[in-house]
C-alpha positions as CSV (number, residue, x, y, z in Angstrom):
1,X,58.8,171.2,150.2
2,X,61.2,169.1,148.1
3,X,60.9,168.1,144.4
4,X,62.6,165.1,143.2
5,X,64.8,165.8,140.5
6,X,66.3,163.0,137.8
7,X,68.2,163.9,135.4
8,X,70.7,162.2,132.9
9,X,73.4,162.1,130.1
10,X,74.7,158.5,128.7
11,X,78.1,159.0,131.1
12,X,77.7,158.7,134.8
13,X,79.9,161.8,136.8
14,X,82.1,159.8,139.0
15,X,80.7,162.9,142.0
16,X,77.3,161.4,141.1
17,X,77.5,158.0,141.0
18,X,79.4,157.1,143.7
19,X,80.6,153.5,144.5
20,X,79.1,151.9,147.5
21,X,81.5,152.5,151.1
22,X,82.7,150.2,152.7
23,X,81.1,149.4,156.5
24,X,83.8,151.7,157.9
25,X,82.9,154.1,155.9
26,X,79.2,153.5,156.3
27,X,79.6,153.7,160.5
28,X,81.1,157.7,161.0
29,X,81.8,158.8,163.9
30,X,80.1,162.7,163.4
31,X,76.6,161.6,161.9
32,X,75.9,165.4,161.2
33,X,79.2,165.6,158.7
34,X,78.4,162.2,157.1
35,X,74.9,163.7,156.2
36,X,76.1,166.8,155.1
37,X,79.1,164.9,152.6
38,X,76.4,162.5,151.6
39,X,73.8,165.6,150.0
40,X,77.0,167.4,149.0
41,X,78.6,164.6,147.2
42,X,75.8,162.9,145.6
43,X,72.0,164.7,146.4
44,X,71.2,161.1,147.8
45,X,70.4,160.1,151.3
46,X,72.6,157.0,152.7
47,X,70.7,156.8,155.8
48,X,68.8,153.4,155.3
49,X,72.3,151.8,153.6
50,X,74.6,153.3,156.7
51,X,72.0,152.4,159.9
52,X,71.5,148.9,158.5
53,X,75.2,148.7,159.1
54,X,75.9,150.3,162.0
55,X,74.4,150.5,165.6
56,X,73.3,153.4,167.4
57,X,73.1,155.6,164.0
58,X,71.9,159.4,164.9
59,X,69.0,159.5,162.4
60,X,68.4,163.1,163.1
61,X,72.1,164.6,163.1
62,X,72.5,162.7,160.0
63,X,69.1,164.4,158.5
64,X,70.3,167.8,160.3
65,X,73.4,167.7,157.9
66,X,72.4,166.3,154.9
67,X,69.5,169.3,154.6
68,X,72.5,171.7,155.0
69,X,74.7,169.6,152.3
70,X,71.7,169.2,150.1
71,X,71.7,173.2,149.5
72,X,75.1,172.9,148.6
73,X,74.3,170.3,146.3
74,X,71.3,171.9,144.4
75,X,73.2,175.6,143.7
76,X,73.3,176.7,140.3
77,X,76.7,176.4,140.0
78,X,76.9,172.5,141.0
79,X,74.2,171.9,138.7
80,X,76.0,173.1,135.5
81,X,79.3,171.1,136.9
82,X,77.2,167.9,137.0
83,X,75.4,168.7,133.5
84,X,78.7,169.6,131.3
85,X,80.6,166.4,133.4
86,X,77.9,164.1,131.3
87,X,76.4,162.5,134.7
88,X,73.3,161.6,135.9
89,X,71.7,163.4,138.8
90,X,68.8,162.0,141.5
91,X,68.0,164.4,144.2
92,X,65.8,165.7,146.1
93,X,65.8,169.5,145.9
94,X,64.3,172.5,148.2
95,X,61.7,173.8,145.5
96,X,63.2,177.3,145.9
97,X,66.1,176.0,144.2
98,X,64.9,173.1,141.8
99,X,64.4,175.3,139.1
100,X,67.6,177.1,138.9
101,X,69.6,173.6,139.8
102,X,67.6,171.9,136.9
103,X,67.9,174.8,134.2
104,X,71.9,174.9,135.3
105,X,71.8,171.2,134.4
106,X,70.6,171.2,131.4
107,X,72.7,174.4,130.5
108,X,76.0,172.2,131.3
109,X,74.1,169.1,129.4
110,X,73.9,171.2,126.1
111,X,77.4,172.1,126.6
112,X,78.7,168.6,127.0
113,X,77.0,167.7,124.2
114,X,78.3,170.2,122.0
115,X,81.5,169.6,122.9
116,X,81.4,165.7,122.8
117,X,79.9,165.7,118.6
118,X,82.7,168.0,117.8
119,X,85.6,166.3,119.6
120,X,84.1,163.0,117.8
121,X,84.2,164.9,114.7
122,X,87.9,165.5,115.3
123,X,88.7,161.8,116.3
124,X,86.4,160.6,113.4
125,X,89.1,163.6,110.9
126,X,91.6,161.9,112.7
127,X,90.8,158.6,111.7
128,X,90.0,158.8,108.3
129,X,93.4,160.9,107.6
130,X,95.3,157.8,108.9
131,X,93.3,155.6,106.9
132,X,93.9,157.5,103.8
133,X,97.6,157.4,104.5
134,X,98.1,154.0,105.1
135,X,96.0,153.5,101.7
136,X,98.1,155.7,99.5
137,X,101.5,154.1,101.2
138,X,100.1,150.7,99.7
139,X,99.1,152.2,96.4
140,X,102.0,153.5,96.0
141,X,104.1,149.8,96.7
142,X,101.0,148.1,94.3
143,X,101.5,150.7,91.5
144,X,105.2,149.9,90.8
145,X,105.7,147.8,87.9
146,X,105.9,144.2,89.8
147,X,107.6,142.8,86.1
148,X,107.0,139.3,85.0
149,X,104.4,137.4,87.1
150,X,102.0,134.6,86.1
151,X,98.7,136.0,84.4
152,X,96.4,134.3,87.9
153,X,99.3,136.8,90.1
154,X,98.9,139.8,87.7
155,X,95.2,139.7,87.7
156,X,95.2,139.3,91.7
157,X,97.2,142.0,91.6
158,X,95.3,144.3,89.2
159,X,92.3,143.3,91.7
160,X,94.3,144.4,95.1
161,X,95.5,147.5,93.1
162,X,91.5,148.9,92.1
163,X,90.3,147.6,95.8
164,X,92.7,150.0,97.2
165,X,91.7,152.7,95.3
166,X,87.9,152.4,95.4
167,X,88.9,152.6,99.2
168,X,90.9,155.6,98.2
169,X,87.7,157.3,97.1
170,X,85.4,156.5,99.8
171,X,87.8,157.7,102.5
172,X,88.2,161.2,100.6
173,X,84.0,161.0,100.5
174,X,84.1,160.1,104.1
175,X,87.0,162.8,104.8
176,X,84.9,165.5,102.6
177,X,82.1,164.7,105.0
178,X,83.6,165.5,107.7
179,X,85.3,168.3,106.9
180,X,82.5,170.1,105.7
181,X,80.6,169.5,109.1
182,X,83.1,170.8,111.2
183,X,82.9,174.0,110.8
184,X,79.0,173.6,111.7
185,X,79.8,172.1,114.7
186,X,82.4,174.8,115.6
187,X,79.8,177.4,115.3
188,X,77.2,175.5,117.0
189,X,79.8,175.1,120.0
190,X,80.8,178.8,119.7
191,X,77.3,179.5,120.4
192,X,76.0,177.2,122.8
193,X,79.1,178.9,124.5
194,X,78.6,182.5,124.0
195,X,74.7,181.6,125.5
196,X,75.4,179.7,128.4
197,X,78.4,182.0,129.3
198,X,76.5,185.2,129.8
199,X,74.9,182.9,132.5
200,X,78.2,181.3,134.0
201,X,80.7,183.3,133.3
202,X,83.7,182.0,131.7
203,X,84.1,178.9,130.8
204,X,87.1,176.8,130.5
């Protein structure tokens, strides 16, 4: 017996959601290896896409591999690939290895995304550090004394001068922010990776 599996992140693996072949591609000369790179590759059957393209397609050599490329596909181990890659999965697994295929999944999933929040967190540091930079650089041109100028220039000027430092103090609230969820995040990561690798091993 076989249980259907779906399973998603927001990203689709590039192993998982594979672009369509072309009718070459789709008419192989060993029906036996196609099936078994079809389950292996993706945990999909292309046997209705490749006969309505090609004459004389061996139905059974192509099922004969796939079930031996579909085993391959459901392991553990290609499971938690998929899962930390940020893909989606739809297969159809041998129900003595659905569970183990599904739980490695979602093993890799909570990996991924730990590790995507904090690398946005470290983009989003990033960010806000340039910001703050390329604000201070223009305070510091504003708050030289610009000497004589029409009243209407020195006010606009006053007005440029306190708009760049009300900026000033929302990037250092925004930078605070940040910087005082990182460390979180590290830990969460540190632990969702201590868990996972007692399962897996270690992880890269």
């Amino acid at each position: 017996m076989r249980v259907v599996i779906f399973a998603a992140l927001a990203v689709c693996a590039m192993a998982v959601c594979a672009p369509s072949a072309s009718a070459q591609e789709a008419c192989p000369s060993d029906w036996r290896a196609a099936g078994q790179a079809d389950a292996s590759s993706t945990g999909a059957s292309r046997l209705a896409d490749r006969s309505a393209a090609c004459a004389g397609a061996d139905a059974d050599a192509y099922n004969a591999g796939f079930d031996e490329g579909l085993r391959s596909f459901c392991s553990v181990q290609n499971g938690f690939r998929l899962g930390r890659g940020g893909g989606e999965v739809r297969a159809e697994c041998d129900a003595d290895l659905a569970d183990g295929f599904v739980q490695a999944f979602n093993d890799g999933a909570r990996l991924h995304a730990s590790e995507e929040v904090l690398a946005q967190a470290r983009l989003s540091l990033a960010e806000l550090q340039r910001r703050r930079r390329d604000v201070e650089r223009q305070l510091r041109a504003h708050e030289r004394d610009p000497g004589e100028m029409p009243q209407e220039a020195r006010a606009a000027h006053l007005a440029s001068l306190d708009g760049l430092r009300q900026q000033r103090v929302a990037l250092n609230a925004g930078l605070r922010s940040v910087q005082e969820s990182l460390p979180g995040m590290e830990q969460q990561l540190a632990s969702v990776r201590a868990e996972i690798g007692a399962r897996y091993g270690a992880l890269d």
